[in-house]
N, C-alpha and C positions, 0 to 999 in steps of 0.2 A: 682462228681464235681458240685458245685456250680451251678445255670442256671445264677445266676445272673453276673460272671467273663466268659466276651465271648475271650475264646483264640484260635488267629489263628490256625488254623490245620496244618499248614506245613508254610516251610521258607527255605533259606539259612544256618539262624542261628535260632535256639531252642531257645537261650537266647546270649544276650550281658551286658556285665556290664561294666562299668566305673568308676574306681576308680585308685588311687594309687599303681603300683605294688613297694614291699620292699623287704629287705631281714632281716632275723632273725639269730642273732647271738645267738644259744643256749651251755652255757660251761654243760649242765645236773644238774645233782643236786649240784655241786659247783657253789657256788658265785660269782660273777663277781670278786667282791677283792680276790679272791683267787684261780681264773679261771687260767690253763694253755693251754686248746686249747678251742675252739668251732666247733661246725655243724653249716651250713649255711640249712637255708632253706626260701626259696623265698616263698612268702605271701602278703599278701592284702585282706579286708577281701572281697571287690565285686570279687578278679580273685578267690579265695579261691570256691566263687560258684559255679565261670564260669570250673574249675579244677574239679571241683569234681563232675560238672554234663558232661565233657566231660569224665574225666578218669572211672569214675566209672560208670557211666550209659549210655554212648555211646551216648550223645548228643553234636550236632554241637554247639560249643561256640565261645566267642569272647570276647575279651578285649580291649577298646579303654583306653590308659593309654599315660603317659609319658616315652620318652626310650632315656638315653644319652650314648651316643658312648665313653665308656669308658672298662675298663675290668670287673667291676661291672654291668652296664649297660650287657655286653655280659653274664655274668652267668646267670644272670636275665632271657634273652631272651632267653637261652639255654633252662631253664628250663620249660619258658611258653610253649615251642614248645613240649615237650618231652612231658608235661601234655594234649596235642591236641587241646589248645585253641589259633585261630586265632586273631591274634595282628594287631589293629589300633595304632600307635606310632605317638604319635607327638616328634618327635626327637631333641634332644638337642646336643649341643656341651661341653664337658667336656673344663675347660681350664687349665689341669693341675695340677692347683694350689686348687680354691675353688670352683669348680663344676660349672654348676649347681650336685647336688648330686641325686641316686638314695637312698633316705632314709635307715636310720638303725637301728630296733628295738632289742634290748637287751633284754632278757628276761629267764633266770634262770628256773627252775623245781623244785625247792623246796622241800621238804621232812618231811612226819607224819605232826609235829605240824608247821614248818616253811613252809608259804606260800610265792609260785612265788613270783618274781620282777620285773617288767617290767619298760623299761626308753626308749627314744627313744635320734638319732640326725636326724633330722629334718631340720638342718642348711642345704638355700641354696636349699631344694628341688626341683627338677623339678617339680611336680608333681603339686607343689603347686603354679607353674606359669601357668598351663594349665587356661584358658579362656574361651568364648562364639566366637565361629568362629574357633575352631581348629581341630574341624573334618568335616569331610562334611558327614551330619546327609542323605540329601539326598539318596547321592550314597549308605552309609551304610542300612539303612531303607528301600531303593527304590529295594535292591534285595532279602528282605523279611526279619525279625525278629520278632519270637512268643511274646520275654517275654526279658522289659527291665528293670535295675537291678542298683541300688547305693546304699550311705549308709553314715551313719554321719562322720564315719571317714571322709571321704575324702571331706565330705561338714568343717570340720575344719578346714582345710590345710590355707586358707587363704582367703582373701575378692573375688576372683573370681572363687572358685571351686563351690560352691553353684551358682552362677549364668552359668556355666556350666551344674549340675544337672537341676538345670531345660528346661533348651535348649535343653537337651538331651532328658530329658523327655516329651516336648510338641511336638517334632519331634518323638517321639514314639509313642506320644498317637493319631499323626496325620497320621501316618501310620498304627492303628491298635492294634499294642501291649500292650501288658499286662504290667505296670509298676511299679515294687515293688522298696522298701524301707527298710533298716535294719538301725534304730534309733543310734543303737552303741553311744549310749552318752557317750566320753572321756572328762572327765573333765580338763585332763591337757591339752589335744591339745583345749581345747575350752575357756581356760586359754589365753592362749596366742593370739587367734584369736576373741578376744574382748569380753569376759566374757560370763556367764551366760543367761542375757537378750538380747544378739548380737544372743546367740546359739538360742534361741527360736522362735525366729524375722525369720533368715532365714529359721529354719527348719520348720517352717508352710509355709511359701512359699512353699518350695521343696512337701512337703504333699500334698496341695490340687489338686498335677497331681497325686495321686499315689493312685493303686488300693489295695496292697496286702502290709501291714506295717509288719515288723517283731519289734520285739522291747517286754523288759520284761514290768512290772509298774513302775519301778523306770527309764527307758527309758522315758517312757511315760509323768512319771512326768517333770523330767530335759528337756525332747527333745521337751514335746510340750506343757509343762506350766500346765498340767492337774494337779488341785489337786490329792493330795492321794485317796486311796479307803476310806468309811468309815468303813469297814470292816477288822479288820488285819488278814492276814493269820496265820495260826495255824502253818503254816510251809514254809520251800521253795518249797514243791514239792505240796501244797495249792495252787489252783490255784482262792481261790476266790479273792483275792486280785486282779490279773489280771482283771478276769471276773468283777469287781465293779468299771471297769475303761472305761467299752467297750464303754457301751450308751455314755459317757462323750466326744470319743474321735471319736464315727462317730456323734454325735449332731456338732461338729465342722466340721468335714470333713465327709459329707453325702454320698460321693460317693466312699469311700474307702467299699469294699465287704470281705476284709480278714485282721483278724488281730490274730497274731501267733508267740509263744515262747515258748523258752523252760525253764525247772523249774528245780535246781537242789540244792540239799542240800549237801552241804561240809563238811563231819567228820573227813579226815584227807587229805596232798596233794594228798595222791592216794585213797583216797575212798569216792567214791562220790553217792550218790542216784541220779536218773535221770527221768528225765519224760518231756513233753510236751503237750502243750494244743491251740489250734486254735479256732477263733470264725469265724463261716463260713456264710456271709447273714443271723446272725439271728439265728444259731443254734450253740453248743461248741459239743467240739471233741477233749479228752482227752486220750492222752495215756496211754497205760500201764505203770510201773515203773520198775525198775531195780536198783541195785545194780552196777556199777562199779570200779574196779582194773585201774585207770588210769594209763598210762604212760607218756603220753603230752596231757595236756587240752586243749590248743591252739588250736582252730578251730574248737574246737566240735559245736559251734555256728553257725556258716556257714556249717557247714558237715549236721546241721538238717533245714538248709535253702534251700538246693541243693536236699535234697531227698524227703523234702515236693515238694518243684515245680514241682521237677520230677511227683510225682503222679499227678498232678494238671495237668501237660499239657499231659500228658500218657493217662487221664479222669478216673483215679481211683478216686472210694468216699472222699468224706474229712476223714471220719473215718481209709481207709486204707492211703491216701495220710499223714495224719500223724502219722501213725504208721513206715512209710520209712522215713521220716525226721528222728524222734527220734531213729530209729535202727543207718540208718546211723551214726548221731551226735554221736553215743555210741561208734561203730567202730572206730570213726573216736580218740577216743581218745587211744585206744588201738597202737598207732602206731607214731614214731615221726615226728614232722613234722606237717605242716599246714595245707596238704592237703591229700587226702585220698590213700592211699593203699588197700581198700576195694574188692570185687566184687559186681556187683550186685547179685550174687545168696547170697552172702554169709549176702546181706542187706534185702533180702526176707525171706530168711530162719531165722533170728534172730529177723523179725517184727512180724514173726506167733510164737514167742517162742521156737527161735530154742537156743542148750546151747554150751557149750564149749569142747562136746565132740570131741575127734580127728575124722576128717573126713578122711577114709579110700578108 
């Protein structure tokens, strides 16, 4: 572990995040135009964290989101419970007719040479009326939080969820905690929530509280204005491209101490090369690579968010804290759904090279 990222030793909560919870209507590999059922799976990418450092690695979490009293809203909250992530709700009243709504992301699995579809409705969100004053940061903070947690999605949603992030954030950083960031630049939602230069405006705001950025180079570009590398990568799973971005992006933001992603190159929908790489105060720290047999990509990106922090706050080295991001993220796509079905042995055992033999 870094000397330079000082994390609380103990808390209430391990981590809290703050974002959007959704649900995902998946029909598998049919197409929406030709879908005849769906799987629901509840998601978001900051609960996706908080999910998979509660389920899979036994840490106390927490979700401060929006939650409307509807039957949508209740499957929702079924599910955050069952995941073991403790919910802050700012509660809304359905009115029947047109919400407020808890969002709904559409999204396909596509198949060899046809790639995913993703579309959302968004109409009417709660999530996206949440504000500055809707939680009480005090009470929350005031009975301990290691490590606090957001993310670009949910800085899109509308002209007050970024000023929320940051609320959340300076009452974290005034209590202590650790506070990261996952860039998630969505061009559609950021389409709609005032363009390109609206995106970059806020998200440097939201950045200069934030110690620990998740986000690839092309995050980095769109999310925080940073020219390209001048270097192109030879590949996806090249990480110089990332690395030719770093000095650029703590010369703006000096006091950010970790900046970490993961790399992956796409041959077909289910087969994907995989890797990750983190810059840690000054030193990188590349994983291994691998080969994966996907079955849902959906959330490998947050599955290698939740297993890195896990080492970080655990005080494992940066060199093994990201070798459990990137096992995890691998796992995490083996399985449907956004959030992990994993163990931790079975994230251990597959960071030191463990394989696919049946375990007896």
């Amino acid at each position: 572990m870094s000397d330079s990222l000082i994390i609380p030793p103990n808390g209430a909560l391990d981590l809290l995040s703050l974002g959007a919870l959704v649900h995902r209507l998946d029909p598998g590999v049919i197409p929406f135009r030709k879908a005849a059922e769906c799987r629901i799976h509840v998601s978001g990418g900051e609960f996706n964290c908080a999910a998979n450092l509660a389920d899979c690695f036994g840490m106390a979490t927490g979700i401060a989101s929006a939650m409307v009293d509807y039957p949508v809203g209740d499957l929702i909250a079924e599910r955050v419970r069952a995941m073991g992530v403790k919910p802050f709700y700012k509660r809304f009243k359905h009115d029947g007719a047109t919400g407020p709504n808890m969002a709904t992301v559409y999204s396909d699995r596509g198949y060899g040479i046809r790639a995913p579809v993703v579309f959302y409705n968004r109409a009417n969100e709660a999530a996206a009326q949440l504000q500055p004053g809707d939680f009480d940061w005090n009470a929350i903070f005031g009975a301990g939080v290691r490590w606090f947690h957001s993310g670009g999605i949910f800085a899109a949603l509308s002209r007050t969820t970024p000023e929320l992030i940051v609320e959340g954030m300076r009452a974290a950083k005034a209590a202590g905690a650790v506070v990261s960031f996952d860039l998630n630049y969505r061009a559609k939602l950021w389409h709609i929530s005032g363009g390109h230069a609206r995106a970059v405006e806020l998200i440097r705001r939201i950045v200069e509280n934030v110690d620990v950025l998740v986000g690839n180079e092309e995050d980095l570009q769109m999310g925080l204005g940073i020219p390209g590398p001048e270097v192109a990568a030879k590949s996806k799973l090249d990480p110089s491209a990332f690395l030719g971005m770093i000095d650029r992006v703590v010369a703006r933001h000096p006091q950010i101490k970790i900046v970490a992603t993961t790399l992956r190159e796409v041959h077909s929908t289910h087969r994907h090369s995989w890797g990750a790489v983190a810059w840690v105060g000054g030193q990188t720290y590349i994983s291994p690579t691998c080969e994966l047999d996907v079955l849902d990509r959906v959330g490998g990106g947050d599955g290698f968010a939740a297993g890195f922090f896990y080492g970080l706050m655990t005080g494992e080295p940066p060199a093994e804290a990201i070798k459990l991001g990137w096992a995890h993220g691998a796992l995490l796509t083996t399985f449907p759904g956004d959030t992990t079905m994993a163990t931790l042995d079975q994230v251990r055992a597959f960071a030191k090279g463990g394989s696919a033999r049946i375990q007896r």
